[in-house]
N, CA, C and O atoms as a GROMACS GRO file, in nm:
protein
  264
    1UNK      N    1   7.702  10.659  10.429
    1UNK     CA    2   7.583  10.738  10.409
    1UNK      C    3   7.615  10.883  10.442
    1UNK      O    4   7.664  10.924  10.547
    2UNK      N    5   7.585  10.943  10.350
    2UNK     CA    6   7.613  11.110  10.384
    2UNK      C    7   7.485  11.194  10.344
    2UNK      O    8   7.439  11.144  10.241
    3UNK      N    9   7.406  11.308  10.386
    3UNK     CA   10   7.282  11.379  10.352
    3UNK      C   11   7.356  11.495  10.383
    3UNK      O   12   7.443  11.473  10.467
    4UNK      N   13   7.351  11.602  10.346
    4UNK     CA   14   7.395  11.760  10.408
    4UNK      C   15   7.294  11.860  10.362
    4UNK      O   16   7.281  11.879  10.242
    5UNK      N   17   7.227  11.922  10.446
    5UNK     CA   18   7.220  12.078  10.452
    5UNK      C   19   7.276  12.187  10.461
    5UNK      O   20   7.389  12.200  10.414
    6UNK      N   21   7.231  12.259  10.503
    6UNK     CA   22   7.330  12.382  10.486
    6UNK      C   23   7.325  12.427  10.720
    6UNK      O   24   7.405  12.488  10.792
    7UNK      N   25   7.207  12.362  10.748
    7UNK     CA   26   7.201  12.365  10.881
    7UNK      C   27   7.180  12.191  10.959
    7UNK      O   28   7.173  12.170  11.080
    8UNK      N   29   7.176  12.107  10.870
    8UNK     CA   30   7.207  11.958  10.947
    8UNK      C   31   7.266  11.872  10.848
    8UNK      O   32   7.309  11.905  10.737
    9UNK      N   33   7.262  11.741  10.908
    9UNK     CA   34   7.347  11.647  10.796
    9UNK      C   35   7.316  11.525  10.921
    9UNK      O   36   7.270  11.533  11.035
   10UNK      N   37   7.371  11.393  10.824
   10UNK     CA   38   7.347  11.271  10.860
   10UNK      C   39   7.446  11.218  10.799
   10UNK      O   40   7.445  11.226  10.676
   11UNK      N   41   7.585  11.133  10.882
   11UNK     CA   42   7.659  11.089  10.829
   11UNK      C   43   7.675  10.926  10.932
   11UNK      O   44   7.614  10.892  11.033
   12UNK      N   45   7.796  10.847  10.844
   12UNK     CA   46   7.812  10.710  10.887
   12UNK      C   47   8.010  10.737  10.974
   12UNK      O   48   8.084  10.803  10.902
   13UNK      N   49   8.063  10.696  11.090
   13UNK     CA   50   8.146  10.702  11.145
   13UNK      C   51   8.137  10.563  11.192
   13UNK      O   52   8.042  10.508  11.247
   14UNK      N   53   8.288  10.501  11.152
   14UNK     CA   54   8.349  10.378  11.209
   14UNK      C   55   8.398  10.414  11.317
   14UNK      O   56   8.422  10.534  11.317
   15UNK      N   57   8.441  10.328  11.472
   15UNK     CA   58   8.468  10.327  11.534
   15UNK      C   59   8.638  10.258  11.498
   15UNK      O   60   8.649  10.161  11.423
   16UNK      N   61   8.733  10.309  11.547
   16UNK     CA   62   8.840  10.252  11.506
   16UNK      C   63   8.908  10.125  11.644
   16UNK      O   64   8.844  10.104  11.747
   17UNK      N   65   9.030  10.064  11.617
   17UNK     CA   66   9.076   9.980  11.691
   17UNK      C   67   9.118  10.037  11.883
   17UNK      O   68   9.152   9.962  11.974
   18UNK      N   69   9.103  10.163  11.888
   18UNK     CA   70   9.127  10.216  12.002
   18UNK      C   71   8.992  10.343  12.053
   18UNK      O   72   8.994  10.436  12.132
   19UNK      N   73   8.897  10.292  11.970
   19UNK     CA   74   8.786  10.359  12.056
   19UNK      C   75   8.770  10.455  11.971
   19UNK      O   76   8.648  10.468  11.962
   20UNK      N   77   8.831  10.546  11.889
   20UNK     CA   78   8.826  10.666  11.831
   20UNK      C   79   8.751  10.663  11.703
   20UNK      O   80   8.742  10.578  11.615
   21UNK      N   81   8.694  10.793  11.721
   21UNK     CA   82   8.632  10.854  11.583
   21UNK      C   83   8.697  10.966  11.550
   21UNK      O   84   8.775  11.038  11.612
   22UNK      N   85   8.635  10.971  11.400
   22UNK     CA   86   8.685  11.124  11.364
   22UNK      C   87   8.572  11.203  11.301
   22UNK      O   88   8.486  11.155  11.228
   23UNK      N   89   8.578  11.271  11.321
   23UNK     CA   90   8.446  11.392  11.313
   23UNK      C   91   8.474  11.433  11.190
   23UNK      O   92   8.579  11.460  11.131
   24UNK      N   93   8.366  11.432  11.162
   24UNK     CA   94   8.314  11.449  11.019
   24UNK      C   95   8.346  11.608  10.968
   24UNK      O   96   8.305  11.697  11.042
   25UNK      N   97   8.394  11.632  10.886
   25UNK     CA   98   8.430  11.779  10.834
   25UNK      C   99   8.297  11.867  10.846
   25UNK      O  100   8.295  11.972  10.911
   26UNK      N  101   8.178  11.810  10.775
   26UNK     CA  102   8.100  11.906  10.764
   26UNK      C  103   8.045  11.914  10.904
   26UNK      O  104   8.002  12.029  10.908
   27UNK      N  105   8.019  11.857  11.030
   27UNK     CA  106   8.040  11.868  11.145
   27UNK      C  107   8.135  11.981  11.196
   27UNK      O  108   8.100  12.083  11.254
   28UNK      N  109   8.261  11.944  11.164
   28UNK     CA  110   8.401  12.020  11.271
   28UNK      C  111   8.337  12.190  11.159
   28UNK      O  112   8.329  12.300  11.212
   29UNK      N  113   8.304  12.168  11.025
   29UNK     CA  114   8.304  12.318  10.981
   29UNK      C  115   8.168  12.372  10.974
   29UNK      O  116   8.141  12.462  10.893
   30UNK      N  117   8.056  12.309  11.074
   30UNK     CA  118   7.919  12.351  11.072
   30UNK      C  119   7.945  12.410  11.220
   30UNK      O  120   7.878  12.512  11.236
   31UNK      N  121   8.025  12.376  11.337
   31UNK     CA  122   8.014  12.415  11.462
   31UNK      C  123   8.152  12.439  11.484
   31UNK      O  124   8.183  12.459  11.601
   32UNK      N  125   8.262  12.442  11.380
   32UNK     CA  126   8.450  12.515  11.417
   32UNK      C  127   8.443  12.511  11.535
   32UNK      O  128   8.420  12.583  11.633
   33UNK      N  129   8.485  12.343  11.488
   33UNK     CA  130   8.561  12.278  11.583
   33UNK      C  131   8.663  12.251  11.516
   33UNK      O  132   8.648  12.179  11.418
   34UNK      N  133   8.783  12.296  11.546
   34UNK     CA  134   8.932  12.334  11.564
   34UNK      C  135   9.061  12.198  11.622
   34UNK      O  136   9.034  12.132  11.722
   35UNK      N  137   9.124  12.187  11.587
   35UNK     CA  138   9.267  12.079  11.598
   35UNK      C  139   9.292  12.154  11.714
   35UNK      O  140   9.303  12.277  11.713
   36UNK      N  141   9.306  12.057  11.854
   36UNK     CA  142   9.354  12.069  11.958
   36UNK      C  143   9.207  12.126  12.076
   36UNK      O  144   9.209  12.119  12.198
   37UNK      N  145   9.123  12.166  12.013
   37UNK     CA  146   8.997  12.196  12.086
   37UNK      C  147   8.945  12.098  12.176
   37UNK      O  148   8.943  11.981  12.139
   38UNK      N  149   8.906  12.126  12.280
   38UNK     CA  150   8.824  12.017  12.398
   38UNK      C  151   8.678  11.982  12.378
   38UNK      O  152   8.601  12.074  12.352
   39UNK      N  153   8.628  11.851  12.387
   39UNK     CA  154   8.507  11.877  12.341
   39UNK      C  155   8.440  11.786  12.466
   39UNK      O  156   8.522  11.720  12.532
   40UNK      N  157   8.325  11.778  12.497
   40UNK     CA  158   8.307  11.699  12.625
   40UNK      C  159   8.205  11.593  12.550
   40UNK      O  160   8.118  11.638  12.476
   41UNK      N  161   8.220  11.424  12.574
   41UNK     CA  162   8.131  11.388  12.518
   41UNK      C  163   8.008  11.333  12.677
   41UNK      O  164   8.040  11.295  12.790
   42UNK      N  165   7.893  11.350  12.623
   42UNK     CA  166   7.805  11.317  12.792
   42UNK      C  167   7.686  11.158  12.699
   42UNK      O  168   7.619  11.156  12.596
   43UNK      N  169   7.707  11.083  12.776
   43UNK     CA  170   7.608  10.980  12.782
   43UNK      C  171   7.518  10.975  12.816
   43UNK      O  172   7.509  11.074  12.889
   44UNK      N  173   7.390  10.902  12.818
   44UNK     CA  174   7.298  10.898  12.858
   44UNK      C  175   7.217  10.752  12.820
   44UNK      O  176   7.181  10.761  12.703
   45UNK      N  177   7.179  10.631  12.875
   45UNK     CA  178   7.164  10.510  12.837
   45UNK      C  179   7.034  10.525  12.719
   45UNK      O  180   7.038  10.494  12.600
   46UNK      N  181   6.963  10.561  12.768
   46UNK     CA  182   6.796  10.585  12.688
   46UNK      C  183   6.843  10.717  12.568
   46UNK      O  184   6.807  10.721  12.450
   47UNK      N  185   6.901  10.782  12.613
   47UNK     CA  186   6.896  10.920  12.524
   47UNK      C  187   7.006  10.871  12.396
   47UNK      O  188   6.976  10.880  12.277
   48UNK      N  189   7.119  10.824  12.442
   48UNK     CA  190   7.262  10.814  12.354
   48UNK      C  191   7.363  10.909  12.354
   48UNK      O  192   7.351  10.989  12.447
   49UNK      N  193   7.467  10.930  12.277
   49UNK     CA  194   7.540  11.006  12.305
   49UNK      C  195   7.536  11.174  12.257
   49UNK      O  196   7.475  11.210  12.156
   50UNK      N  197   7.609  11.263  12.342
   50UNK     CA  198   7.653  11.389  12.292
   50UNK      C  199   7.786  11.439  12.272
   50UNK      O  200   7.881  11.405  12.343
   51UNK      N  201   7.795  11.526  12.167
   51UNK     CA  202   7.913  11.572  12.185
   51UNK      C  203   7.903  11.698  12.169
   51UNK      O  204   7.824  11.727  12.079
   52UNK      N  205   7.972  11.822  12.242
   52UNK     CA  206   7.929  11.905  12.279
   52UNK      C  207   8.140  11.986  12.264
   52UNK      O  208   8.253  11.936  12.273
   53UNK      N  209   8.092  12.101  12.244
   53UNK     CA  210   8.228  12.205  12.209
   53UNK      C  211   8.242  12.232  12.375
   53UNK      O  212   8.142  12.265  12.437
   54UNK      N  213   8.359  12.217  12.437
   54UNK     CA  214   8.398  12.248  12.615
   54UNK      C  215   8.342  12.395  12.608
   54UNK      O  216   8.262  12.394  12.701
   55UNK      N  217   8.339  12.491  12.566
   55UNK     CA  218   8.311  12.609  12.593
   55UNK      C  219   8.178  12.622  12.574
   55UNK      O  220   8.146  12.729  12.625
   56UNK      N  221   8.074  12.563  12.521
   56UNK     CA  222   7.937  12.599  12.484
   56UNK      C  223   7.863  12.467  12.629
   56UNK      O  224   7.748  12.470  12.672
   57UNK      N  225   7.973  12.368  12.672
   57UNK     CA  226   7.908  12.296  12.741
   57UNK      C  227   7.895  12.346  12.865
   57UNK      O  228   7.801  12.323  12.941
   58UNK      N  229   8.031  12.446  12.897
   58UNK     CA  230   8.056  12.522  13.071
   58UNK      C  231   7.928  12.618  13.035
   58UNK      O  232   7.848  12.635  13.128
   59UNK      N  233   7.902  12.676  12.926
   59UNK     CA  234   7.810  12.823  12.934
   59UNK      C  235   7.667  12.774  12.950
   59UNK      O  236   7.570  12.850  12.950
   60UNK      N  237   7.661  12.625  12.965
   60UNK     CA  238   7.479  12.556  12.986
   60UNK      C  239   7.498  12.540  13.084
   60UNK      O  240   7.389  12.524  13.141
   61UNK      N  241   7.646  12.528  13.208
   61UNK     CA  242   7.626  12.465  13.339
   61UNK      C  243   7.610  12.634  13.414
   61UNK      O  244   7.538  12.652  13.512
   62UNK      N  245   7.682  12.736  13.354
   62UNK     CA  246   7.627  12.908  13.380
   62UNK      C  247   7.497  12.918  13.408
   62UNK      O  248   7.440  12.945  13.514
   63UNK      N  249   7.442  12.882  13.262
   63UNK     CA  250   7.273  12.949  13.260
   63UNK      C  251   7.239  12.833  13.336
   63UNK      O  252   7.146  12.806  13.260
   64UNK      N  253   7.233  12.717  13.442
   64UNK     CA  254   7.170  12.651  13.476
   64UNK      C  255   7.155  12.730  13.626
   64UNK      O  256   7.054  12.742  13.695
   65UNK      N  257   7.292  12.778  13.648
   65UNK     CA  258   7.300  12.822  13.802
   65UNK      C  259   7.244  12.980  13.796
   65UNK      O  260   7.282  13.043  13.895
   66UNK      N  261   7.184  13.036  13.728
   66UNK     CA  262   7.138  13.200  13.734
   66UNK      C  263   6.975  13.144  13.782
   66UNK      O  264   6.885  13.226  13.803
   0.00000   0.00000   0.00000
């Protein structure tokens, strides 16, 4: 299943034999995300998952402490 906008999208990702996904292009080229980039993923049981770019995730734990 694939839907795209030009600001969201809705896609389908298999889980492979060692846990891994792969991020969807129009994903990695809606938020450049980059080969070798850190990304933090955070759980939440009720909520589900996030995945979040390491540099946009440290600059929410910033504005939390001002």
């Amino acid at each position: 299943m694939k839907k795209s906008q030009e600001d969201r999208f809705i896609t389908s990702v298999k889980v492979g034999p060692k846990g891994q996904i792969t991020i969807p292009k129009e994903a990695r080229r809606m938020f450049d995300i980059k080969e070798g980039e850190t990304l933090m993923v955070l759980g939440d049981r009720k909520r589900g998952i996030a995945i979040l770019k390491a540099d946009a995730f440290y600059a929410l734990g910033e504005e939390q402490t001002k």
